[in-house]
C-alpha positions as CSV (number, residue, x, y, z in Angstrom):
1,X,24.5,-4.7,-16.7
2,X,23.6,-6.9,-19.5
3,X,19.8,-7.2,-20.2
4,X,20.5,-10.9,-19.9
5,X,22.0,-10.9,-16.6
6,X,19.3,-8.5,-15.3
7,X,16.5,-11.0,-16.5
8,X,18.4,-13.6,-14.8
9,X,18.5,-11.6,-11.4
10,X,14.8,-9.9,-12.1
11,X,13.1,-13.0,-14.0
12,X,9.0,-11.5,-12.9
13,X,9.6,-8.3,-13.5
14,X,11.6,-8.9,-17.2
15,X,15.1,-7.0,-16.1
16,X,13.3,-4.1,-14.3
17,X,14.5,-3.9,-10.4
18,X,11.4,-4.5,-8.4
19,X,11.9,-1.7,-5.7
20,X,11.1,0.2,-9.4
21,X,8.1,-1.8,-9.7
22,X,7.6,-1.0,-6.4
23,X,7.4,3.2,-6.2
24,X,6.0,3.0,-10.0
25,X,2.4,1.1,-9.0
26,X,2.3,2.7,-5.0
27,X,2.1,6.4,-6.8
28,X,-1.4,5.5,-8.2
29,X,-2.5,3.5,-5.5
30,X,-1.3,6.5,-2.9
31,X,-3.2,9.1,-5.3
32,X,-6.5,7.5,-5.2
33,X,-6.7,6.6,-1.2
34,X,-5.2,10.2,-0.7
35,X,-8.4,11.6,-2.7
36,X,-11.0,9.3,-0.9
37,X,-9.9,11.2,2.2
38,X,-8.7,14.6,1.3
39,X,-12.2,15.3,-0.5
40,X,-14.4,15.2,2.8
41,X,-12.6,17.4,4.6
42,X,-13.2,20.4,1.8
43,X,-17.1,19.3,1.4
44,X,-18.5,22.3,3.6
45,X,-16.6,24.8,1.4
46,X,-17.8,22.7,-1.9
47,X,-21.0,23.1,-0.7
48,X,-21.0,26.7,-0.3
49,X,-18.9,27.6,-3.6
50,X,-21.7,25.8,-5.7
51,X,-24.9,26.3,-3.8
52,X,-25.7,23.1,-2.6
53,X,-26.7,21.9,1.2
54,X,-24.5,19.8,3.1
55,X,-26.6,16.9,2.7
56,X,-26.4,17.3,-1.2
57,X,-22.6,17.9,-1.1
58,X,-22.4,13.9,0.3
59,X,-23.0,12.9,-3.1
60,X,-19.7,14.4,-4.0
61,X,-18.2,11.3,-1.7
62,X,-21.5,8.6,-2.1
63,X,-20.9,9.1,-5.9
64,X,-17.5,8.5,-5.8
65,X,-17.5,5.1,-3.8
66,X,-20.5,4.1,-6.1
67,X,-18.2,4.1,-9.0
68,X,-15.4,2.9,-7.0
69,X,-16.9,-0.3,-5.6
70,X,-18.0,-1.2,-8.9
71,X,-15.1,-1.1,-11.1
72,X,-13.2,-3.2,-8.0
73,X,-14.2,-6.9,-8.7
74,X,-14.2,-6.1,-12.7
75,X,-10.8,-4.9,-12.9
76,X,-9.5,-8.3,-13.2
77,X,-11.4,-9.1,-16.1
78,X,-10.6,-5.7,-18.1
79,X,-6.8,-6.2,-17.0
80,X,-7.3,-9.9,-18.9
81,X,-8.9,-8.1,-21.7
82,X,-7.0,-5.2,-22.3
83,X,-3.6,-6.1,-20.5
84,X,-2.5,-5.3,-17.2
85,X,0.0,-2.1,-18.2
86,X,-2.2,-0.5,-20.5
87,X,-5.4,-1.0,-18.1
88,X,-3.7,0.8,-15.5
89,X,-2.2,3.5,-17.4
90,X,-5.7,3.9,-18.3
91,X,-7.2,4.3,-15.0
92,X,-4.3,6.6,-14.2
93,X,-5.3,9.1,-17.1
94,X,-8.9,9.0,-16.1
95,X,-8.8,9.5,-12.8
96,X,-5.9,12.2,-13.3
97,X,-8.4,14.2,-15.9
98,X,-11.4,13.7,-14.2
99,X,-9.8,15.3,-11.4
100,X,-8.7,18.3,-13.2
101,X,-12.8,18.5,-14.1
102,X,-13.5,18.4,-10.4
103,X,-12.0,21.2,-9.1
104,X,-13.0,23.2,-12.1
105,X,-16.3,22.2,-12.1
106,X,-18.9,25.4,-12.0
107,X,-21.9,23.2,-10.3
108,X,-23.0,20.4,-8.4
109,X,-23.8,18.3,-10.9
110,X,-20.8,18.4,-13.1
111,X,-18.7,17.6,-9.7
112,X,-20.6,14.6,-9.9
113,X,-20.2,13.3,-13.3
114,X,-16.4,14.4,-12.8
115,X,-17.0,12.6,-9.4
116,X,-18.2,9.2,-10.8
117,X,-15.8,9.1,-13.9
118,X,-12.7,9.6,-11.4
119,X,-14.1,6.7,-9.1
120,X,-14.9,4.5,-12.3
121,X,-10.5,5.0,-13.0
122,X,-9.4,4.8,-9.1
123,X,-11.3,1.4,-8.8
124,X,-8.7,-0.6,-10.5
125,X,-5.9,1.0,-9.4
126,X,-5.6,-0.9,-5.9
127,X,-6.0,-4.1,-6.9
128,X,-4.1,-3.9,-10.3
129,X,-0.6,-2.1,-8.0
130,X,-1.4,-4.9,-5.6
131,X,-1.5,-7.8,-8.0
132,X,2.0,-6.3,-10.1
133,X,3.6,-5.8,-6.8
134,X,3.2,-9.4,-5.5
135,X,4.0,-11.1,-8.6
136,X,7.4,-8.8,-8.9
137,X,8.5,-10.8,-5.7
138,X,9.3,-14.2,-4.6
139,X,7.0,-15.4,-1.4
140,X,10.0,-14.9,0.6
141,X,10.3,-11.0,0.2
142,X,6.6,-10.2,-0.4
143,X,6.4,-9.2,3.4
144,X,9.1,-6.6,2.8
145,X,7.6,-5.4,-0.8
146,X,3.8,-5.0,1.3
147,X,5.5,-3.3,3.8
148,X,6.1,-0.4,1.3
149,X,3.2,-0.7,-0.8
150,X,1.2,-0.1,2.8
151,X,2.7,3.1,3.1
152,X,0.8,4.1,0.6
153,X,-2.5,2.2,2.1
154,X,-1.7,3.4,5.6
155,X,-0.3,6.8,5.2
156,X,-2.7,8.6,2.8
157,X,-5.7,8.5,4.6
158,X,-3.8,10.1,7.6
159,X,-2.2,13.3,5.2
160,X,-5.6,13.5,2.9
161,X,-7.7,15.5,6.2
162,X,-4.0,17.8,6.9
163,X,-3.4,18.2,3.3
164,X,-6.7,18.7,2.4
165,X,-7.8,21.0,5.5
166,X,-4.5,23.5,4.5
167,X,-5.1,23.5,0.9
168,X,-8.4,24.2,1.2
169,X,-8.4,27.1,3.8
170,X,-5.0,28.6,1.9
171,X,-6.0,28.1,-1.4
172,X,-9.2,27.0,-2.5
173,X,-11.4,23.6,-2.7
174,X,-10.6,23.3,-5.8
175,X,-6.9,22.4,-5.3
176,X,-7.6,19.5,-3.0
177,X,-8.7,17.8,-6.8
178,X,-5.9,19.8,-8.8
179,X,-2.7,18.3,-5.9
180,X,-3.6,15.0,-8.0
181,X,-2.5,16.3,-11.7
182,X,1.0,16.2,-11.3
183,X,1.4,12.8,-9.5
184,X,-0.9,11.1,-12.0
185,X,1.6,12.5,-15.0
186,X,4.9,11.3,-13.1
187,X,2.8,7.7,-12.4
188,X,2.2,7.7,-16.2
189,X,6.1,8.1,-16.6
190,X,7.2,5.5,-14.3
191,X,4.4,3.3,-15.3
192,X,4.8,3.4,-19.0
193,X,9.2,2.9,-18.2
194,X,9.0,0.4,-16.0
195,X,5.5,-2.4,-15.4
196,X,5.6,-5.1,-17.9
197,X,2.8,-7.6,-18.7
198,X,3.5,-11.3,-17.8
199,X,3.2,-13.9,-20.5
200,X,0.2,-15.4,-18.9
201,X,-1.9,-11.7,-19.2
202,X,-0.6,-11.8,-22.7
203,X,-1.8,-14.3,-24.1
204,X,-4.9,-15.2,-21.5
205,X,-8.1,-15.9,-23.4
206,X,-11.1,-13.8,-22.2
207,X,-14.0,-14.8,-22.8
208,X,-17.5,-11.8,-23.2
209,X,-17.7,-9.6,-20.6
210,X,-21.1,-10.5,-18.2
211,X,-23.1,-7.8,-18.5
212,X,-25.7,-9.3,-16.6
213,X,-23.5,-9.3,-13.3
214,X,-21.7,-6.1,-13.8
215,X,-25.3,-4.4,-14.0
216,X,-26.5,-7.1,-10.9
217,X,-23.3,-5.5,-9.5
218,X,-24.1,-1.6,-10.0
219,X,-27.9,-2.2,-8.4
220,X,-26.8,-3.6,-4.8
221,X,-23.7,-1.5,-4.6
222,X,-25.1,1.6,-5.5
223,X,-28.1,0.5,-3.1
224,X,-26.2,0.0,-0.4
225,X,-24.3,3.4,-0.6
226,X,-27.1,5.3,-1.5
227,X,-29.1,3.7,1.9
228,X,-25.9,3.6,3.7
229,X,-25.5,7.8,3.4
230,X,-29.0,9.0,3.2
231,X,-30.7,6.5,5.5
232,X,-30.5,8.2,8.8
233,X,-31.8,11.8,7.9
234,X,-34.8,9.5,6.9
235,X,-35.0,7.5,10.0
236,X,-34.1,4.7,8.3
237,X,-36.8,1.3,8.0
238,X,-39.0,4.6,9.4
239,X,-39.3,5.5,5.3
240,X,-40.5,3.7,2.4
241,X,-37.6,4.5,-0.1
242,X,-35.0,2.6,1.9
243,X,-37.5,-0.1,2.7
244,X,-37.8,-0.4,-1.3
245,X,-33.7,0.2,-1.7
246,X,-33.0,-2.8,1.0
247,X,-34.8,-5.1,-0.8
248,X,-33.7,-4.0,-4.0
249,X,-30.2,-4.3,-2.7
250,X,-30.9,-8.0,-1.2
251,X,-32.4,-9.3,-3.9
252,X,-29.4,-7.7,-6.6
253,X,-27.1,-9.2,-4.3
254,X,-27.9,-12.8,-4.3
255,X,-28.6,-12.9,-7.9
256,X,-25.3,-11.4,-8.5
257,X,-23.9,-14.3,-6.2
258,X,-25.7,-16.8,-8.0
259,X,-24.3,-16.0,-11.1
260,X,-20.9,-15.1,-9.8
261,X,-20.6,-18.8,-8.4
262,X,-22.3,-20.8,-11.2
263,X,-21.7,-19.1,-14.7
264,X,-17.9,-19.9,-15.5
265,X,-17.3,-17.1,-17.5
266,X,-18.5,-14.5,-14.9
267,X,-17.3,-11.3,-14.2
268,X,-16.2,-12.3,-10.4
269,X,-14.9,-15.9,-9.8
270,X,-16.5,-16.2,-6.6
271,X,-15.1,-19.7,-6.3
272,X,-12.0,-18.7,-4.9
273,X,-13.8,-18.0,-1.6
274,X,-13.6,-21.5,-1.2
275,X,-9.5,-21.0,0.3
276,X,-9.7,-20.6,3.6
277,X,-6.5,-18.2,4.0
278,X,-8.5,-15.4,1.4
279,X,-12.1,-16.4,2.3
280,X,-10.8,-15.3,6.5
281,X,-8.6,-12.4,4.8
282,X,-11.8,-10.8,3.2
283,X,-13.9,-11.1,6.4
284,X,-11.3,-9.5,8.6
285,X,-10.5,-6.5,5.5
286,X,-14.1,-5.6,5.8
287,X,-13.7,-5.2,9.9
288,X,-10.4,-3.8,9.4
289,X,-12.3,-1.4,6.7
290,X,-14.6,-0.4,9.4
291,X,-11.9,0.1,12.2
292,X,-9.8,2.1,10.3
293,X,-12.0,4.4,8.4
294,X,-14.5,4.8,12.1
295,X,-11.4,6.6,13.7
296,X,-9.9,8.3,10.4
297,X,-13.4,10.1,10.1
298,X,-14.3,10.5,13.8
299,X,-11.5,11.5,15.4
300,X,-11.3,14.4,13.3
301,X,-14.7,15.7,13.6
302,X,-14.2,15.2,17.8
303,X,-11.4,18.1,17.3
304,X,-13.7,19.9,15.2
305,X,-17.5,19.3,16.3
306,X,-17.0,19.4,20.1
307,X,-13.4,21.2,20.8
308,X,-14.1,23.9,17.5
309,X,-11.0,23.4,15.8
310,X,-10.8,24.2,12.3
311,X,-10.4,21.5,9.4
312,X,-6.5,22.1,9.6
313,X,-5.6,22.1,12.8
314,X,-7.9,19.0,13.3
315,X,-6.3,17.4,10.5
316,X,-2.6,18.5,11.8
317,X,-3.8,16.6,15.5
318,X,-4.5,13.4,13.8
319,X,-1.0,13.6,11.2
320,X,0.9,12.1,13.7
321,X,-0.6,8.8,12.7
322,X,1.2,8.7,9.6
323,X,4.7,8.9,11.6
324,X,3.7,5.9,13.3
325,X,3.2,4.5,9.9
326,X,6.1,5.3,8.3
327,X,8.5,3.6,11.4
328,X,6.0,0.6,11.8
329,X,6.3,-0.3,7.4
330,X,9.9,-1.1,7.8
331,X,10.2,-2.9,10.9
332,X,7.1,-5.0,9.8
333,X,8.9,-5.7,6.1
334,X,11.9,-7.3,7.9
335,X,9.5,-9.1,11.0
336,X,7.3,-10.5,8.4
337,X,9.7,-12.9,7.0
338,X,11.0,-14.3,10.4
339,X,7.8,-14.8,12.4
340,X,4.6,-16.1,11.9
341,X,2.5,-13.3,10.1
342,X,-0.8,-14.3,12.6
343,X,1.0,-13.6,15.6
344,X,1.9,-9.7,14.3
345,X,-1.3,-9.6,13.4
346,X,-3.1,-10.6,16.6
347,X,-0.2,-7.7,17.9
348,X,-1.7,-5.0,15.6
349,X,-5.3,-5.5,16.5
350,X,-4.4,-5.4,20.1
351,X,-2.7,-2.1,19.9
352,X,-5.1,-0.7,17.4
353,X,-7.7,-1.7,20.0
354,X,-5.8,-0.5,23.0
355,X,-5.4,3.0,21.3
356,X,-9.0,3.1,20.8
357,X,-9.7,2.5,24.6
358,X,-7.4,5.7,25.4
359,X,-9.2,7.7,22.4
360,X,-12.4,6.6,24.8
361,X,-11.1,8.4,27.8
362,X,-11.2,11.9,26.0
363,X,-12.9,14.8,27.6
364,X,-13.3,18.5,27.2
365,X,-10.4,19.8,28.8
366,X,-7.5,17.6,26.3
367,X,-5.1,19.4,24.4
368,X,-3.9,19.5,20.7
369,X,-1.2,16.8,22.1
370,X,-2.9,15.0,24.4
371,X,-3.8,12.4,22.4
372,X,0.0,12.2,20.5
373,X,1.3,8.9,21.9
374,X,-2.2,6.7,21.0
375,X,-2.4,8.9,17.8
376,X,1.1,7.9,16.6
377,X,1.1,4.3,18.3
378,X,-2.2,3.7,16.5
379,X,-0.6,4.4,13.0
380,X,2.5,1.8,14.3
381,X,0.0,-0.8,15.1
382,X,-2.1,-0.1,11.7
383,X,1.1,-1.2,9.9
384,X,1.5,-4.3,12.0
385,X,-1.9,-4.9,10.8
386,X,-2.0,-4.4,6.8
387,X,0.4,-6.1,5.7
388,X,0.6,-9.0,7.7
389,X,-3.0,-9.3,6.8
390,X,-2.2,-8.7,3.0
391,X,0.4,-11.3,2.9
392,X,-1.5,-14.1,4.6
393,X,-4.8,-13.5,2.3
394,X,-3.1,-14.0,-0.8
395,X,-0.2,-16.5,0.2
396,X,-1.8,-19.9,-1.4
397,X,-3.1,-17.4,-4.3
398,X,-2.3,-18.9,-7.5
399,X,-0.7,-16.1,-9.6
400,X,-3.3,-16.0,-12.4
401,X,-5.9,-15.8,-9.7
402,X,-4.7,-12.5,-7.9
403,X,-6.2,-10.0,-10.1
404,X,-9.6,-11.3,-9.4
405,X,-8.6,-11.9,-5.3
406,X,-7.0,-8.2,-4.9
407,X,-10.4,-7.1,-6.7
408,X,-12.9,-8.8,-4.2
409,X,-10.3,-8.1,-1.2
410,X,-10.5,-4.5,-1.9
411,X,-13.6,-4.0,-2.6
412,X,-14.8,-5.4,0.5
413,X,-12.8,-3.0,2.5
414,X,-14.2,-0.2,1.1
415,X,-17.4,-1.6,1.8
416,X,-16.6,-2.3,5.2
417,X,-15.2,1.4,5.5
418,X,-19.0,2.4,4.3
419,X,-20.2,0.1,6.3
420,X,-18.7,1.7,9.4
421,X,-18.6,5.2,8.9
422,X,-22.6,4.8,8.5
423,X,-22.6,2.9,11.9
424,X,-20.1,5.2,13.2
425,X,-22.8,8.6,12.0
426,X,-25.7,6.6,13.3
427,X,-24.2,6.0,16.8
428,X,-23.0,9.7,17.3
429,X,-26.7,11.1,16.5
430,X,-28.7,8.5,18.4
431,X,-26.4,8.6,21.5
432,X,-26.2,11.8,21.5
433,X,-29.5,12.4,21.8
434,X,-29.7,9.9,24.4
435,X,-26.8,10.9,26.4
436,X,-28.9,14.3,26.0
437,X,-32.0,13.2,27.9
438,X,-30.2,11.5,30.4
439,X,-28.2,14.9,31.5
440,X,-31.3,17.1,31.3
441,X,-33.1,14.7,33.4
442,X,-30.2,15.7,36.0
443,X,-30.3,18.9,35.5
444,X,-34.4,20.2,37.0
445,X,-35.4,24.0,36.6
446,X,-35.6,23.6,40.7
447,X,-31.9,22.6,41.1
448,X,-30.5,24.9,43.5
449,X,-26.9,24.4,41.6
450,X,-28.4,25.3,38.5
451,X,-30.0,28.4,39.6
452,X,-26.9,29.5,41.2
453,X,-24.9,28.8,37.8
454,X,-27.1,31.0,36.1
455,X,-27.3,33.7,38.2
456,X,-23.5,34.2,38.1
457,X,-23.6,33.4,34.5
458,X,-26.4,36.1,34.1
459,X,-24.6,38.9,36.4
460,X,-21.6,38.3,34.0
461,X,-23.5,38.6,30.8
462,X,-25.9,41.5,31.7
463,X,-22.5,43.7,31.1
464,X,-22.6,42.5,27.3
465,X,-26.6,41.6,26.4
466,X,-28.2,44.1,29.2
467,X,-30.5,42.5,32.4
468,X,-33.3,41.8,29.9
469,X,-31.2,39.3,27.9
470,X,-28.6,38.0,30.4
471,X,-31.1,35.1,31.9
472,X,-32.2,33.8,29.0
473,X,-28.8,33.8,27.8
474,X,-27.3,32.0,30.8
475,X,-29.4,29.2,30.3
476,X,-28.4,29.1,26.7
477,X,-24.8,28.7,27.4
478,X,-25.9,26.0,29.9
479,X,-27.7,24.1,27.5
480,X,-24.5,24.3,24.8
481,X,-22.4,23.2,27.6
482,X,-24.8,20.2,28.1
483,X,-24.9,19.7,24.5
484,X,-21.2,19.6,23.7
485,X,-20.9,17.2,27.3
486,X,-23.3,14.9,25.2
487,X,-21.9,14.9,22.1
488,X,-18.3,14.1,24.0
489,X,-19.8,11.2,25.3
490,X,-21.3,9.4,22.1
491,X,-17.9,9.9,20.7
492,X,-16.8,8.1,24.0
493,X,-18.9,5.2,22.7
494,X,-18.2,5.0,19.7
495,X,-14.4,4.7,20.2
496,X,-14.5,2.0,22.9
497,X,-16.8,0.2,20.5
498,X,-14.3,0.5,18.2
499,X,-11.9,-1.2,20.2
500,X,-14.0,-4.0,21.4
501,X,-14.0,-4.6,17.2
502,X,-10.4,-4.8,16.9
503,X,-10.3,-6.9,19.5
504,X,-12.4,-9.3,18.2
505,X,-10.5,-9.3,15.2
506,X,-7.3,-10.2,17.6
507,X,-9.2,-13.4,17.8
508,X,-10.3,-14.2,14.7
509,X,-6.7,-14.0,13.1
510,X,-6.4,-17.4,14.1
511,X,-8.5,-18.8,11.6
512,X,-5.7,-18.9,9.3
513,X,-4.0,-21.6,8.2
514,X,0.0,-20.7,8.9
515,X,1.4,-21.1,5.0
516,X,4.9,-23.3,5.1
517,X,7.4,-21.2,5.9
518,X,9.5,-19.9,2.3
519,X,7.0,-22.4,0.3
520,X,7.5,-23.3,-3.3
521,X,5.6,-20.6,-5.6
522,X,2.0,-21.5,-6.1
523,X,0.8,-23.7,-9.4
524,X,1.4,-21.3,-12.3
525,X,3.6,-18.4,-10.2
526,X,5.9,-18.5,-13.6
């Protein structure tokens, strides 16, 4: 084929097939959602390996999304100043080093530097793949081109707790960081062969970058994660730090939205909140942010906190997910172009909600497959969700405006995630403990079924502890049992929560306007 007739057949993406386009920007973009999950599943053993607590091995995750969020809503304006190819290849070689200085770092802190520089490089990487991949296509086949760039999305956060719980108990920690060298190195490849820079990012004029709202941007982001982690081992409002931090983080914020809607030349056009289609699309990311991430980080930790499975076989429960994902991408890619996008999208909230409800029915007798059908029906419905969601969001988008749209639209899903997962933490304590008084009040020293428990338990254990030991150590196992019954049913709440969320969101999907059906290309789409 002539380079003339493949510009002719490929005219956005200069002669390069898209479906190249395609696998060439979802490598990055699967890389750095794959390392926002496999990480937390290794943090017990990172904490350990460099003599840190628990709590101070968080900050191997906070520091991360700190870095993350920030470098989200500015990526448009260093892809404008830099160029869009060489930007990303960028972030791609940053985030692929500072990964190589994760896993070989010898302390806690230099995990953290390492930590922050990889986040600062997988901020942009989202929204840059997202904005190449839309403008490779035509409206008409974006559905299709989402469909597998939501693989990617969708199907890392399910094989980052597996992947990460096997390499971590057959190798080391380390190697959950190290996995990400080689695919960085083939992304460079395929990125260097194969994403051009349209003639608009070429020859854009950008004017000085706004110091003054990327720093208003780094206060109330890295307020709100800092708060959001560390606020309830401090009881929250109960102490003065996060009293100080929530104002800090009000105050940062609505100077930063001051200046993002009134100075022209800001970092964030926040004007663009003013079309309905994206301003409903980043309300219902952030919700879909907290639905997504509640169950990828809770259902895990059920398997492992209340049944005692270990980090692999909890992650190997939840995998089926991503089979779900993998059958729902293509079917939604070929739906998406035939029927109105709000009405699959109202279908994947449902289902997502419905598998919640049957994830709120658990109890301490299920299986490792008890739970397969809603597992893998809820990674089927999360792809009925994404993309459709995607699609509508940036469909009256001008083109030159959807580096600065993907930005806030993924930002405010990872926000949403944090958001969540902090809800999600709170909720499992604090009903825990209440589901915890409300047993023991059922449970009197005088209860004649009690005493009976514990004298069988006692006459079993006095074989193994002696007489002297066995009472006291038949009420213990009474008290775990009433412990682990409590803890079963705050994860109870949480999921059916969850659900009443996504259904919700069912709802609000109707607060799009429906685009015209194979519309002309937005003002400036060539």
């Amino acid at each position: 084929m002539t380079t003339t007739t493949a510009q002719s057949r490929y005219p956005l993406t200069q002669g390069v097939n898209p479906w190249l386009v395609t696998v060439s920007v979802m490598l990055p973009t699967f890389m750095e959602v794959l390392d926002t999950a496999i990480a937390s599943v290794a943090l017990p053993y990172i904490a350990g390996s460099l003599s840190a607590s628990n709590s101070e091995a968080t900050w191997v995750l906070t520091s991360y999304l700190v870095a993350n969020a920030v470098i989200l809503p500015a990526s448009n304006w260093f892809a404008r100043r830099f160029g869009r190819k060489r930007f990303l290849l960028i972030c791609v070689v940053i985030f692929t080093i500072a990964s190589f200085f994760c896993g070989a770092a010898p302390s806690l802190a230099v995990i953290l530097l390492a930590r922050i520089l990889q986040g600062a490089g997988g901020g942009a990487l989202q929204p840059l793949s997202q904005s190449i991949l839309l403008e490779s296509f035509p409206p008409a086949k974006r559905s299709m081109a989402m469909a597998a760039y939501g693989l990617g999305i969708v199907v890392a956060p399910v094989l980052g707790p597996t992947l990460g719980g096997w390499l971590t108990d057959t190798f080391s920690w380390r190697y959950a960081f190290y996995i990400n060298i080689p695919v960085g190195i083939l992304a460079v490849l395929l990125i260097s062969r194969f994403i051009h820079d349209p003639p608009y990012i070429k020859h854009a004029k950008v004017g000085a970058f706004d110091n003054i709202g990327f720093g208003l941007l780094i206060v109330w982001t890295g307020c709100l994660q800092v708060v959001l982690d560390k606020g309830q081992e401090d009881d929250w409002f109960g102490a003065l730090w996060v009293r100080w931090a929530v104002a800090a983080l009000i105050i940062a914020l609505i100077l930063w939205i001051w200046r993002s809607w009134t100075n022209p030349r800001g970092l964030v056009d926040l004007h663009i909140l003013k079309n309905r289609n994206f301003r409903t699309g980043c309300f219902l990311i952030a919700l879909l942010g907290m639905c997504i991430y509640i169950t990828i980080a809770i259902l895990p930790l059920y398997y492992q906190e209340v049944l005692g499975y270990t980090a692999f076989s909890a992650g190997r429960v939840v995998g089926p997910r991503g089979i779900g994902s993998f059958v729902g991408s293509p079917i939604i890619g070929i739906l998406g172009s035939r029927i109105d996008n709000r009405k699959l999208l109202s279908v994947g909230f449902v289902g997502f909600g419905v598998c919640a409800l049957f994830f709120g029915m658990v109890n301490l007798d299920i299986g490792p497959y008890t739970l397969l059908i809603p597992i893998t029906l809820t990674g089927f419905a999360l792809s009925f969700v994404f993309v459709p969601l995607a699609t509508l969001t940036t469909s009256t988008i001008p083109r030159e405006e959807m580096g600065n749209a993907t930005g806030l639209f993924n930002m405010l899903r990872n926000i949403g995630g944090s958001v969540g997962i902090a809800m999600a933490t709170t909720a499992l304590i604090r009903r825990a403990a209440l589901h915890q008084t409300n047993l023991s009040a059922h449970l009197p020293p005088s209860d004649l079924q009690l005493q009976q428990n514990s004298a069988a338990l006692a006459a079993y254990l006095s074989h193994h502890l002696g007489r002297a030991q066995a009472r006291p150590g038949s009420f213990s196992m009474i008290y775990d049992l009433m412990m682990q019954q409590a803890a079963l049913l705050a994860y109870v709440d949480v999921f059916r929560w969850t659900a009443l969320l996504a259904f919700f969101c069912a709802g609000a999907v109707w607060l799009f306007k429906k685009p015209p059906k194979h519309a002309a290309p937005p003002p400036g789409a060539h």
